[in-house]
C-alpha positions in Angstrom: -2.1 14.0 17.3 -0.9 11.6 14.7 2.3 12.4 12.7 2.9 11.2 8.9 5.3 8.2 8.8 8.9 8.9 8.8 10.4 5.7 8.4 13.7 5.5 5.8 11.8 2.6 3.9 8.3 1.6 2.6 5.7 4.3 1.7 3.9 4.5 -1.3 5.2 3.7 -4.2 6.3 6.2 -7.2 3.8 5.4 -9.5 1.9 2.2 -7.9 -1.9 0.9 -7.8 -3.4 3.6 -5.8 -1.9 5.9 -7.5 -3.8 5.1 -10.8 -6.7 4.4 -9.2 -6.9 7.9 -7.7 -6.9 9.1 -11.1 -10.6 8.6 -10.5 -11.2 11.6 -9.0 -8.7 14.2 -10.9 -7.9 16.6 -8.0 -7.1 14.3 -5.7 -4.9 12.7 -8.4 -3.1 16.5 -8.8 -3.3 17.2 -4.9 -1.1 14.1 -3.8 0.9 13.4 -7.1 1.7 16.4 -8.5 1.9 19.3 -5.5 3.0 16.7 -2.9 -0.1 17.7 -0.8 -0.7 15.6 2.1 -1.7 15.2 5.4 0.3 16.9 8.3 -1.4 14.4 11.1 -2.7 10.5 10.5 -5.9 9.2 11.9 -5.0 6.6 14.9 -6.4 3.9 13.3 -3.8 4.0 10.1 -0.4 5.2 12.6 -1.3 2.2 14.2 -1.6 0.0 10.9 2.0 2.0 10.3 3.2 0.7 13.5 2.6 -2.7 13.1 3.9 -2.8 10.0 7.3 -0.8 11.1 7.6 -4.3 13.4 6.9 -6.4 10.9 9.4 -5.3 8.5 12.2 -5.0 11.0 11.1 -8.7 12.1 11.6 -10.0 8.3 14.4 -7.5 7.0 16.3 -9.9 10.0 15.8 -13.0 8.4 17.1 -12.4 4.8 20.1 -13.6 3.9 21.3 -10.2 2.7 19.8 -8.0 5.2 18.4 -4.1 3.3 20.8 -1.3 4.7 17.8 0.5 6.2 18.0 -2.5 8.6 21.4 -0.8 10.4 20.2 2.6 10.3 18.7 2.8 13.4 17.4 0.4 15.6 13.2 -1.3 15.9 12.9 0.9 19.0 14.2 4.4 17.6 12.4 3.8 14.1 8.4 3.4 16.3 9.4 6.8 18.4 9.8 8.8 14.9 6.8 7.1 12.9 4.6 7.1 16.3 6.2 10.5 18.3 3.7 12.0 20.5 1.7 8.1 20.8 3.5 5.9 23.4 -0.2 3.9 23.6 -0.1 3.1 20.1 3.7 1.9 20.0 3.3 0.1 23.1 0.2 -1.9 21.1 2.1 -2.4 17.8 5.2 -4.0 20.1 2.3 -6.0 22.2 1.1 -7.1 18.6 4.4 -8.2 17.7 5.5 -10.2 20.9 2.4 -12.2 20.1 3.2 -12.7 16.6 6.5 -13.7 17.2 5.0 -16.2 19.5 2.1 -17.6 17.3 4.6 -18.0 14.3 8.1 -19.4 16.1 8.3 -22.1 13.9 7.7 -20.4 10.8 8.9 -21.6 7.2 9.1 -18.6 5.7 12.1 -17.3 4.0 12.2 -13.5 3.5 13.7 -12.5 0.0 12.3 -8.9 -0.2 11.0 -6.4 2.4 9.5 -2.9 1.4 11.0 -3.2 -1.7 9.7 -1.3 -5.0 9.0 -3.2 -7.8 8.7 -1.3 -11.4 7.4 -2.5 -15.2 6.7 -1.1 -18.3 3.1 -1.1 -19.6 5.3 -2.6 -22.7 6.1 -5.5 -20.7 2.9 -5.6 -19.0 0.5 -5.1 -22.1 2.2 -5.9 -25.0 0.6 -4.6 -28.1 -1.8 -2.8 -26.7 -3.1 0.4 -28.2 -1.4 4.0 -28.2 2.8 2.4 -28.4 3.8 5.7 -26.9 2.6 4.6 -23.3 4.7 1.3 -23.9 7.6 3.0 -22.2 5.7 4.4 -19.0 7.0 2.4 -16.2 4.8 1.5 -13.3 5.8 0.2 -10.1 4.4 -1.7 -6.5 5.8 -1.6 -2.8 5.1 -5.3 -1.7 5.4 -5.7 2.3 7.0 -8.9 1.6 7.9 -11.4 -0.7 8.9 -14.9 1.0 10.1 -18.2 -0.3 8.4 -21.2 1.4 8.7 -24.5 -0.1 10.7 -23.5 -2.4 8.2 -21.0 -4.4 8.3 -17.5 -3.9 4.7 -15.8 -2.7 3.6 -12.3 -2.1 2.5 -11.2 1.6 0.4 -8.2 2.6 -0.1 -7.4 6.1 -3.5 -5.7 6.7 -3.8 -4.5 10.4 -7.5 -4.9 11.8 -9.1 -3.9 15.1 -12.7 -5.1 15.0 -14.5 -7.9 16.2 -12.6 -11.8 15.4 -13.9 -15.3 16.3 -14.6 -18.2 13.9 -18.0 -17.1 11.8 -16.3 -13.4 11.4 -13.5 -14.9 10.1 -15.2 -17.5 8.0 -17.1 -14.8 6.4 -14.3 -12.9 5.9 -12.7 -15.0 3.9 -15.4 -16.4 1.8 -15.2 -16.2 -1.5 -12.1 -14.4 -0.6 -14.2 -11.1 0.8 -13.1 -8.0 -0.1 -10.0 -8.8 -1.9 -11.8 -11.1 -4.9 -11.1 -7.9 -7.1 -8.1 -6.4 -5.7 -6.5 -4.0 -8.2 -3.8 -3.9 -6.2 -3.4 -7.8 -5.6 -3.3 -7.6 -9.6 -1.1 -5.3 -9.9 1.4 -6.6 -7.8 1.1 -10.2 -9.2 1.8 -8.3 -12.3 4.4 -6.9 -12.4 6.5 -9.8 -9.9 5.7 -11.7 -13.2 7.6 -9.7 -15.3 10.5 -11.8 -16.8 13.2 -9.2 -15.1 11.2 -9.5 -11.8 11.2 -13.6 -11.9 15.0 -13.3 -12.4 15.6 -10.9 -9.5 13.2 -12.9 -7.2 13.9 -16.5 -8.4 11.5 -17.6 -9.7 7.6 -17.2 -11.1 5.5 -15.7 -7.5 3.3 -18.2 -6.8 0.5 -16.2 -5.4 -0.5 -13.7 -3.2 -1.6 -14.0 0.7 -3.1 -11.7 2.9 -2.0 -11.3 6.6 -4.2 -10.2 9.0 -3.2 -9.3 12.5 -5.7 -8.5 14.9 -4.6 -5.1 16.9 -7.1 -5.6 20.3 -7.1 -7.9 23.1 -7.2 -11.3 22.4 -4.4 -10.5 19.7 -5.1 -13.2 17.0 -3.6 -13.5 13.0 -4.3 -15.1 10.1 -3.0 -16.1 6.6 -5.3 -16.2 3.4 -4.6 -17.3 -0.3 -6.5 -15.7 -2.8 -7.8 -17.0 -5.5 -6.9 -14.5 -8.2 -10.4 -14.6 -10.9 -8.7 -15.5 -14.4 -10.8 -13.3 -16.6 -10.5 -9.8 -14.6 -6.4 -11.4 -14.0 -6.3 -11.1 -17.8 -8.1 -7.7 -18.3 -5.8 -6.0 -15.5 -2.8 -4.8 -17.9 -5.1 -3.4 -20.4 -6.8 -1.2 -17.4 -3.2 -0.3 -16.0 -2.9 0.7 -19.8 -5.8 3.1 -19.2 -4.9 4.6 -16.0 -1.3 5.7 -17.1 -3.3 7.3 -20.4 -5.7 9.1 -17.8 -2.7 10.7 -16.2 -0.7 11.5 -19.1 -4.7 13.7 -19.7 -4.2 15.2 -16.5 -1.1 16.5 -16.6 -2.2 17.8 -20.3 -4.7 19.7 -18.6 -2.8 21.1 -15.7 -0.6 22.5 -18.5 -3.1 24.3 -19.6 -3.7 25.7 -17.3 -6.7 23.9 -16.7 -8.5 23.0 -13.1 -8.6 18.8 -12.4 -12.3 18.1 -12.3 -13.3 16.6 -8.5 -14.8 13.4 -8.3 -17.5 13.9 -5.2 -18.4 10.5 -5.7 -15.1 9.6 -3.6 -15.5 11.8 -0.8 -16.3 9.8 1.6 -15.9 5.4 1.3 -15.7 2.9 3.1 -12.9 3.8 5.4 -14.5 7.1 5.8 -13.8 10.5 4.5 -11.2 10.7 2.0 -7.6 13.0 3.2 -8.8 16.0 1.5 -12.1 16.0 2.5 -12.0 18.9 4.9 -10.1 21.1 2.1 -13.2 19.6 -0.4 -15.5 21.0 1.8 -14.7 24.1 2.7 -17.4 26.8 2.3 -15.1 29.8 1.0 -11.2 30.0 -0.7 -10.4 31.7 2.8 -11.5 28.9 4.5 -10.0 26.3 2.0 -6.8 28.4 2.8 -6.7 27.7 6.3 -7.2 24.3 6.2 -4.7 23.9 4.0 -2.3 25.7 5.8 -2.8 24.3 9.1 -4.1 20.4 8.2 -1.7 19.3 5.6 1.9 19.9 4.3 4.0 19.0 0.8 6.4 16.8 -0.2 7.6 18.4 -3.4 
C-alpha cells in the first residue's frame, strides 16, 4: 500500500489551479478544500511521480545560492523512506531515475532560484477591472517545481514523471503542437501570476516561459525538455476565468452555509488518468457503505 506524501515542502498549493478547476464538480470541491478529505493510500503510479520529484527537488534546493531550510531538515535518503514507507521498489526506481538524470544533465546551465515554492496574487492584480471589485482582494496562489535562471532569463520548470512507451515518433508526437499542454490552465496560471510586478521583483526578472520535464520512470531511463508555446488569445482570457472560478467558490461556500448539499459533477468521475480519489465514496450503493469507505479509504487534513 501507498502512503500520502509526507514531505516538509511542496504539496498542493492553498488556493492554486486545480483547486479552481475542481470547482467543476462541487463536492469534490467541498470534499478536499473544505473537510480536508483525502486519500489515506496513493496509487503507485503517482508515489512514484512523488518520488521522483522528492529527488528532484533535493537535487536543485542544492544548487541555489541560498539553499530553503527544508533542505537541512533531514537528509534525500530519510525524506524517500517517509514519502515512500512500505515501497523500497518504488524508492529504489526514483534514486535509479535520478542517478541517470544526474548523468544525462552534468553539464547543465541551469541556475535554481526557487524550488517548491508557493507563489500568491490577487485577482486585482491579475484581472484588473474586471467585474464584481469585491473578488479583487481574493488572492490565489501556484506551487512551481522550479523556477531556474539560464542565460540570464528566469523560466518555469515542471517535472511530469511518465512510464509508458519512449522512442523518437512517440516523442515527436508528444510534443506536437505542444500535445496535451497547448491549453494548460495550470501553465497559465502559473505564468500568471510569476508575472505579477511583486513576483518579477522577488524572482528578478519577467519569467520567460514555461518548460515541461519529462523523465521517463522504466528501463531505458530517458528525459526530455519542452517549451511551450503559450496560445495568445486563451493567455489573455485566463485572468478573467481565474476571476470566475474564485466567484464559483465564494457560491459554494454560500451554499454550504446554508446548509445546503454541493451538487456532484458525474461527468468527472472517471478521466483520463482514471477514476477520480473519491470515486469509491461516489459510488457507494448505501450511506452505510459510503461510511465505510470513508472510514477506512481516506483521512482529513483539517
Amino acid at each position: 500500500m501507498t502512503t500520502a506524501s509526507a514531505s516538509s515542502y511542496g504539496g498542493s498549493s492553498k488556493r492554486g489551479p486545480h483547486r479552481l478547476a475542481s470547482t467543476a464538480c462541487e463536492r469534490l470541491w467541498a470534499l478536499r478544500s473544505v473537510h480536508g478529505v483525502v486519500a489515506k493510500y496513493d496509487p503507485p503510479t503517482r508515489l512514484q511521480g512523488t518520488l521522483i520529484h522528492t529527488c528532484l527537488a533535493y537535487h536543485n534546493a542544492a544548487l541555489m545560492p541560498v539553499p530553503p531550510v527544508w533542505l537541512g531538515e533531514r537528509t534525500l535518503g530519510e525524506a524517500l523512506e517517509i514519502d515512500g514507507a512500505g515501497n523500497p521498489a518504488l524508492i529504489r526506481v526514483a534514486l535509479d531515475v535520478y542517478a541517470a538524470y544526474r548523468h544525462q544533465f552534468s553539464a547543465d546551465t541551469w541556475l535554481p532560484l526557487s524550488v517548491e515554492e508557493e507563489y500568491e496574487a490577487t485577482i486585482g492584480e491579475l484581472d484588473p477591472g474586471g467585474p464584481d471589485p469585491s473578488l479583487d482582494a481574493e488572492i490565489i496562489t501556484c506551487r512551481t517545481d522550479l523556477v531556474m535562471k539560464t542565460n540570464g532569463m528566469p523560466w518555469i520548470v515542471d517535472h511530469k514523471a511518465t512510464g509508458g512507451g519512449w522512442n523518437g515518433k512517440e516523442r515527436l508526437e508528444t510534443w506536437k503542437d505542444d500535445g496535451e499542454y497547448k491549453l494548460s490552465w495550470q501553465v497559465m496560471t502559473n505564468l500568471h501570476i510569476l508575472r505579477t510586478a511583486k513576483n518579477q521583483a522577488k524572482i528578478g526578472g519577467l519569467v520567460r516561459g514555461f518548460i515541461i520535464q519529462r523523465l521517463k520512470h522504466r528501463t531505458p531511463y530517458d528525459f526530455d525538455r519542452h517549451t511551450l508555446t503559450v496560445p495568445a488569445l486563451a493567455y489573455a482570457d485566463a485572468p478573467r476565468a481565474m476571476r470566475s472560478y474564485v466567484a464559483k467558490e465564494r457560491a459554494i461556500f454560500a451554499k454550504l452555509a446554508r446548509g445546503e448539499r454541493p451538487d456532484p459533477n458525474f461527468s468527472m468521475c472517471v478521466g483520463r488518468y482514471g477514476n477520480c480519489d473519491y470515486h469509491a465514496l461516489c459510488s457507494s450503493s448505501s450511506k452505510e457503505e459510503q461510511a465505510s469507505v470513508l472510514a477506512t479509504a481516506f483521512r482529513t487534513t483539517k
